[in-house]
BAZAKE-623019 format. One record per residue: z, y, x of N, C-alpha, C in turn; chain; residue number from 1. Coordinates in Angstrom, 2 decimals. Each point is the difference from the previous one (the first is absolute). Example, Ala and Ser with C-alpha at 12.3 -4.5 7.8 and 13.67 -1.06 7.14 Angstrom:
2
7.80  -5.69  13.19  0.00  1.19  -0.89  0.00  1.20  0.90  A  1
-0.72  1.05  -0.35  0.06  1.19  0.82  0.73  1.09  -0.77  A  2
//
This chain:
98
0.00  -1.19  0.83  0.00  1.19  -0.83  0.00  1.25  0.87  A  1
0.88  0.06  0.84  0.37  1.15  0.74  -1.91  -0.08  1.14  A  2
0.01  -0.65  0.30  -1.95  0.16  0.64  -0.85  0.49  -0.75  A  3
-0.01  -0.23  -1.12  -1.02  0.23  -0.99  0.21  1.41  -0.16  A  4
1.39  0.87  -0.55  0.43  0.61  0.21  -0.79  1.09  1.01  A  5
1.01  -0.53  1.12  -0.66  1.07  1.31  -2.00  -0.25  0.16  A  6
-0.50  -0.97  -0.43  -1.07  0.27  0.35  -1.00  0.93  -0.97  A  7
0.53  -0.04  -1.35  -0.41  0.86  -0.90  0.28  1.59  0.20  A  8
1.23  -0.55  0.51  0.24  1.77  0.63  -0.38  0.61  1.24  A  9
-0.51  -0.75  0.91  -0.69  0.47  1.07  -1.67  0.43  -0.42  A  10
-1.02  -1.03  -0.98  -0.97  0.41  -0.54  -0.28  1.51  -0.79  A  11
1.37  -0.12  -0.60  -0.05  1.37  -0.83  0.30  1.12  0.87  A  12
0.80  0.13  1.21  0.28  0.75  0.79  -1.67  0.26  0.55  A  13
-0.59  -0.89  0.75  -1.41  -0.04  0.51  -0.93  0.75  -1.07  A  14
0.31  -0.34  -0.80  -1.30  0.47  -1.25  0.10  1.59  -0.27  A  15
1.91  0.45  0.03  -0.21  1.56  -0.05  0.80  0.79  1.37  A  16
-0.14  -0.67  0.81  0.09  0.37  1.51  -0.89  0.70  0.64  A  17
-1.67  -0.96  -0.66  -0.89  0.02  0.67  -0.42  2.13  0.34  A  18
-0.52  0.09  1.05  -0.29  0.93  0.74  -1.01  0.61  -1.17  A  19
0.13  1.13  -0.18  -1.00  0.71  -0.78  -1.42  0.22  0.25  A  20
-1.08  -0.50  -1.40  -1.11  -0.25  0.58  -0.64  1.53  -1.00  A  21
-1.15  0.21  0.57  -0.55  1.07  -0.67  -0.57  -0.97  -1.44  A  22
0.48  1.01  -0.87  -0.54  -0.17  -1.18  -1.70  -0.28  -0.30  A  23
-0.02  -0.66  -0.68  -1.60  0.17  -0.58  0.15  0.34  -1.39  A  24
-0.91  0.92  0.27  -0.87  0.65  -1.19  -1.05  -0.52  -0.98  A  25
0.31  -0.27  -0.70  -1.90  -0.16  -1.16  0.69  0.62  -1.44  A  26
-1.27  0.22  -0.29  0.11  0.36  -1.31  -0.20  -1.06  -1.17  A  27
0.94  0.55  -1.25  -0.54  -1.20  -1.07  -0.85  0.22  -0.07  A  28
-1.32  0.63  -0.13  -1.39  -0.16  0.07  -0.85  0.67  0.50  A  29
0.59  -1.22  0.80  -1.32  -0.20  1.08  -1.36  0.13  -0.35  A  30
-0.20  -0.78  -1.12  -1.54  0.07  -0.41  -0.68  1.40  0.36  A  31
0.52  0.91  -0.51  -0.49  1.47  0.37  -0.25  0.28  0.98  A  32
0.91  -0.35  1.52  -0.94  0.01  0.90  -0.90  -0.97  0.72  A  33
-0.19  -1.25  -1.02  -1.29  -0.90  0.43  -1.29  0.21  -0.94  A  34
-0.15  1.62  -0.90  -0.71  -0.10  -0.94  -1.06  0.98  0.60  A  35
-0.03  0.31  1.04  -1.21  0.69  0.86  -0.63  -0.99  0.36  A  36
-1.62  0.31  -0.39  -0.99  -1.26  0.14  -0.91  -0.09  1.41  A  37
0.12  1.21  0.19  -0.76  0.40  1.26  1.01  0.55  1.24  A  38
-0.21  -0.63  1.20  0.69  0.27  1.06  -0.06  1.25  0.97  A  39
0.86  1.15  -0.30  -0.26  1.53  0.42  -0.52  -0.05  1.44  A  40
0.51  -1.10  1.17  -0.75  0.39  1.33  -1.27  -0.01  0.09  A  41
-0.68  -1.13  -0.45  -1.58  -0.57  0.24  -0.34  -0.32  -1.61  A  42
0.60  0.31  -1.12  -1.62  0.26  -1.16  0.16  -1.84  -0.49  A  43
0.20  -0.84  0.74  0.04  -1.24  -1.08  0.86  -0.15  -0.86  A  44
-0.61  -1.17  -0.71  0.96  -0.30  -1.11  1.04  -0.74  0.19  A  45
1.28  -0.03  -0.35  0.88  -0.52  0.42  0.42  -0.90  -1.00  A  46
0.00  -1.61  0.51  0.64  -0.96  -0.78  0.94  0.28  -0.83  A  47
1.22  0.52  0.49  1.58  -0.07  -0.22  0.21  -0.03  -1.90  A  48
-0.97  0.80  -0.09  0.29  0.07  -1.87  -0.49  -1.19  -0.61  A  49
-0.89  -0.87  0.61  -0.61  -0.93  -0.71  0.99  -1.18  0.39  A  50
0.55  -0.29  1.02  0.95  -1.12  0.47  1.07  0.16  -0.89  A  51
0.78  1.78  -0.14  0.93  -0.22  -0.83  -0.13  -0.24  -1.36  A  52
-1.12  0.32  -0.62  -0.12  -0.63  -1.31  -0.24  -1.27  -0.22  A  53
-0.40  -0.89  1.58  -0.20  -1.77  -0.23  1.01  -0.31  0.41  A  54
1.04  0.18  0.44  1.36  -0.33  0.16  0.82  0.60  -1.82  A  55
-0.56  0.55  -0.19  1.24  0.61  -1.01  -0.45  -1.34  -1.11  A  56
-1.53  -0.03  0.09  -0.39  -1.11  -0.96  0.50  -1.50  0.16  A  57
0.18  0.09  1.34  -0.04  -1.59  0.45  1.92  0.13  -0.46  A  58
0.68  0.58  -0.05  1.40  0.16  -0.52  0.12  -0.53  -1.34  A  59
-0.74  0.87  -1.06  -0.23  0.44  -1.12  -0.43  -1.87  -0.41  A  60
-0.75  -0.46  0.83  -0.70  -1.26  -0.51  0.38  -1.25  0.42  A  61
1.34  0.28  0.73  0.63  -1.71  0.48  1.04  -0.45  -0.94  A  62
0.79  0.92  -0.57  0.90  -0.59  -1.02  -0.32  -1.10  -1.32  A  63
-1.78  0.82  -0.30  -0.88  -0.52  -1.00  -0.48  -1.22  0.29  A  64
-0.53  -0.01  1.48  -0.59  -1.17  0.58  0.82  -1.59  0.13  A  65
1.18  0.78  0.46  1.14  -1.13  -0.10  0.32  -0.68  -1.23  A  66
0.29  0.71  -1.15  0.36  -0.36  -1.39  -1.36  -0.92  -0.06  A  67
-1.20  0.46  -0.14  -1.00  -0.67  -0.62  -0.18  -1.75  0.82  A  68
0.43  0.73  1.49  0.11  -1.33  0.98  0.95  -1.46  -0.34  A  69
0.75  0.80  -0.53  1.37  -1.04  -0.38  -0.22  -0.52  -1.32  A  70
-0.57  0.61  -0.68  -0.30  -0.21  -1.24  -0.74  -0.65  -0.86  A  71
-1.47  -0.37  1.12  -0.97  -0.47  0.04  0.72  -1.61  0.54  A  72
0.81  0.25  1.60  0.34  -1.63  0.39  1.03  -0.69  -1.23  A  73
0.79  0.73  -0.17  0.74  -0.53  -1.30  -0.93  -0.73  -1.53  A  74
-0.94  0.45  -0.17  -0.91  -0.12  -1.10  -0.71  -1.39  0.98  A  75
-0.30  0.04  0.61  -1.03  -1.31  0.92  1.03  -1.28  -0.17  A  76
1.31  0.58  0.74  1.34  -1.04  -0.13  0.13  -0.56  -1.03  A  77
0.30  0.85  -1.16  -0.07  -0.41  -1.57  -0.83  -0.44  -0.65  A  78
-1.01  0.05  0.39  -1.09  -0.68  -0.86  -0.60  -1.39  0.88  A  79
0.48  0.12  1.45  -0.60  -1.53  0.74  1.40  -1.25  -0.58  A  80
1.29  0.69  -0.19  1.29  -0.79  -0.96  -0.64  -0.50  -1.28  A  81
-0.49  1.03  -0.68  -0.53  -0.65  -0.86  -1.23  -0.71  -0.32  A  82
-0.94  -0.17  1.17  -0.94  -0.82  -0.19  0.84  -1.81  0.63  A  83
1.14  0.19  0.93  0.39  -1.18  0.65  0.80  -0.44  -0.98  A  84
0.98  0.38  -0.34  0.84  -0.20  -1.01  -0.24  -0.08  -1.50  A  85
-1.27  0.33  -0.37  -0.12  -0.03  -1.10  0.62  1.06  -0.85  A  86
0.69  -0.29  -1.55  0.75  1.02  -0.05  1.45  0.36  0.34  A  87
0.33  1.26  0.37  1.60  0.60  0.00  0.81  0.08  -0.80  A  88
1.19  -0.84  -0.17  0.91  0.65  -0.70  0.86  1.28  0.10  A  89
0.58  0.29  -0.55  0.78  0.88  0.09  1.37  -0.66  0.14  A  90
1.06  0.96  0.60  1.09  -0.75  0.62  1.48  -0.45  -1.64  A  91
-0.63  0.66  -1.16  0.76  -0.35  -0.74  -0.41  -0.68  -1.04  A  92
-1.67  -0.58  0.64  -0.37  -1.42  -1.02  0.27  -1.24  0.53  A  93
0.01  -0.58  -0.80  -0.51  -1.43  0.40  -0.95  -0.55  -0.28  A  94
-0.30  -1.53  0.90  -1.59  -0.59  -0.34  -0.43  -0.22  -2.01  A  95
-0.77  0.05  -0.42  -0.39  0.51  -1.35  -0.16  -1.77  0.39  A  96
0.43  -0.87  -1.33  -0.41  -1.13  -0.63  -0.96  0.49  -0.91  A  97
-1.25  -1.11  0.04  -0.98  0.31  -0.86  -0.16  -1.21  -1.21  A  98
//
């Protein structure tokens, strides 16, 4: 007990001990300054706005992707049960005499 103790308290000492680092800066939106399309030194066009909108998408579109992913193997699962097994009962029937 008493280790666990001191070693939790040496981490936490380390964690706000640590030597002061310069802050970083960003803004909540950022977007605004990746929304210049053209690059002021040399005149091209600059990626940066188009990456952040395929990142913002590729965000926007994994939560969806997953559900449909899981959703789809679950449905394959359930329906290859019921081609092996024939039919399912449910857990508060019993086998039906015919």
């Amino acid at each position: 007990m008493r280790r666990a103790l001191f070693a939790s308290l040496v981490v936490f000492a380390a964690f706000t001990a640590a030597p002061a680092l310069p802050s970083a800066e960003a803004c909540p939106m950022c977007k605004l300054a990746n929304e210049s399309g053209q690059d002021e030194t040399c005149g091209i066009t600059n990626a940066r706005p188009r990456a952040y909108m395929y990142s913002i998408l590729f965000m926007l579109s994994m939560p969806a992707t997953l559900t449909a992913g899981f959703g789809f193997g679950f449905y394959r699962l359930w329906k290859k049960g019921q081609a092996q097994g024939g039919e399912t009962l449910l857990p508060d029937e019993g086998p039906v005499d015919g």
